[in-house]
N, C-alpha and C positions, 0 to 999 in steps of 0.2 A: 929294452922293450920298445916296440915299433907301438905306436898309438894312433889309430885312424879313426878319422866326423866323415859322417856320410851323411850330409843333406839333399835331400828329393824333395820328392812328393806324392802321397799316397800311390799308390798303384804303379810306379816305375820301376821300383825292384830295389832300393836302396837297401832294404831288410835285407832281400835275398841273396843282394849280390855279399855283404855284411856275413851271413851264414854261408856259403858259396866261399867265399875269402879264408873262415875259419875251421871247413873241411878241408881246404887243401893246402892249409900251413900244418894243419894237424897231421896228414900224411904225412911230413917229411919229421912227424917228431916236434915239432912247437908245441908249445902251450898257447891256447888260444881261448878268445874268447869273443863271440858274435854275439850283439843283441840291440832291439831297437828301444826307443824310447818312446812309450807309450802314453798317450794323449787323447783327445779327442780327434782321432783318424778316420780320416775320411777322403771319399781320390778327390787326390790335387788338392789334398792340405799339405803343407812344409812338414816334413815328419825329418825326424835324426834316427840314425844307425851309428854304430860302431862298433871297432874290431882294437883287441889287444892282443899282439903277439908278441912271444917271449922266448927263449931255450930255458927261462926258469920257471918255476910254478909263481902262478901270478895270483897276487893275494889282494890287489883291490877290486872294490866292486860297486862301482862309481858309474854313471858317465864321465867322460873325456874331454876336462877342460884346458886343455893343453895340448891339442894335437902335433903328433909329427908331420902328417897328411889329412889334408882337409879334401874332399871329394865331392864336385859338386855336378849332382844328375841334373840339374834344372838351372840354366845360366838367372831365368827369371827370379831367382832366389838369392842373388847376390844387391846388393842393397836393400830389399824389405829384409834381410836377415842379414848377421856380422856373421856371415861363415865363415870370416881369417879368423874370428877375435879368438883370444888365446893362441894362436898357430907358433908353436917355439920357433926359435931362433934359427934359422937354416933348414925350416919344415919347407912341403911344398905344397901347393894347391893340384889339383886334378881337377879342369872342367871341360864338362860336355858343353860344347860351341862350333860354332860354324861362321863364329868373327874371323874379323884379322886378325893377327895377333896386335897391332895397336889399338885395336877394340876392344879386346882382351887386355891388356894391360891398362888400358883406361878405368876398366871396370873395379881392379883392385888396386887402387891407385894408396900407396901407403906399405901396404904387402911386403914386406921384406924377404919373404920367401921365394921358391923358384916357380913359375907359373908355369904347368905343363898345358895344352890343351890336343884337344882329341874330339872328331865329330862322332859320338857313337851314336846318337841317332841316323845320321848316311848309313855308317858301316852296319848295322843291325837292319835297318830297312831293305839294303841291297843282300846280308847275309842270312836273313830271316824272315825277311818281307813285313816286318812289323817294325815299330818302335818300341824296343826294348832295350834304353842305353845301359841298363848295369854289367847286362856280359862284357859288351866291351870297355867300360871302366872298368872291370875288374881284373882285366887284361894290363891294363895301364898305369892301375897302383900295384900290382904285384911285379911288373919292369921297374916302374919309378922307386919303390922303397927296396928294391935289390933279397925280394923275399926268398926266391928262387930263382932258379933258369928256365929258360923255356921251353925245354924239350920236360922238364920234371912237372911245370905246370900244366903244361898241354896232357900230360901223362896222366896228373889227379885230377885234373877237371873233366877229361873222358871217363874218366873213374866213376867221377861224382853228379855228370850227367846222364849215365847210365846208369846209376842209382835211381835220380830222380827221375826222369823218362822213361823208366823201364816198358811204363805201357803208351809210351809214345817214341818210340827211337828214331824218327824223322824228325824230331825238334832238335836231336843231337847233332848233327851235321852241320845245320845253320849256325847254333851257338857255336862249335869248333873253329867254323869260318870265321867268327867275328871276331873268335878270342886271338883267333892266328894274326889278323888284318890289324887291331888294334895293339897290338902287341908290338907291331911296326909305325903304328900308327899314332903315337901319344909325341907331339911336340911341344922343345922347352923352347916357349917364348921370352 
């Protein structure tokens, strides 16, 4: 079982990219499971997601104190929150940043895990014209945790943004760019 923390904050997509994650490991036959952690939400409060994926039917129903992947939409979230704490042993981080990577590695100084980073606010901005980093994390932890390949991902997530866009099919494009960019785009520092 892959077990992925997704902390944001309100209004950047953490949820969505979370459900996003959990239609298209279900495509290939997974057992999955998306959902956020509901609190007093509100944008640009710290909110948590997470994703359980299995090839067996999965029988807890928890949040995720032990992740394999920690994913973090908002760099600003790393010290007022312990996004590592619990992170197992050989787990890795995914963060949205536009550091160095010794900026980045300063940040999770302790981490024993592999630190990927990825600027998905750049690449959604120039692929979307907005800032919307969860498409391209979701790009990034489904390369990093080896859920699928990328001609099968790019495959359900055209699937599953033409599901959700049906009455907007010009927002599809943009995301596909982003998924495609970041998908090349996630470096282990």
């Amino acid at each position: 079982m892959i077990e992925i923390r997704w902390h944001g904050r309100g209004g950047q997509g953490a949820k969505t990219a979370a459900l996003l994650l959990a239609d298209a490991a279900f495509e290939t036959g997974m057992y999955v499971q998306g959902f956020p952690e509901y609190g007093p939400e509100r944008m640009g409060a710290p909110i948590t997601a997470y994703n359980r994926l299995d090839d067996q039917p999965i029988r807890i129903h928890s949040n995720i104190y032990e992740p394999d992947i920690v994913v973090v939409v908002d760099q600003t979230l790393v010290g007022p929150v312990d996004v590592t704490s619990g992170l197992k042993k050989g787990g890795a981080v995914i963060v949205n940043t536009d550091l160095s990577p010794a900026e980045v590695r300063g940040m999770f100084k302790g981490c024993t895990g592999a630190i990927h980073a990825i600027d998905a606010r750049d690449i959604s901005l120039r692929s979307m014209g907005r800032n919307l980093p969860n498409t391209p994390l979701l790009a990034a932890v489904v390369k990093v945790a080896g859920i699928m390949g990328e001609d099968e991902f790019l495959k359900n997530m055209e699937g599953s943004f033409a599901h959700k866009f049906a009455a907007k099919p010009e927002v599809i494009k943009g995301n596909m760019l982003a998924i495609r960019e970041a998908w090349r785009g996630a470096v282990l520092i």
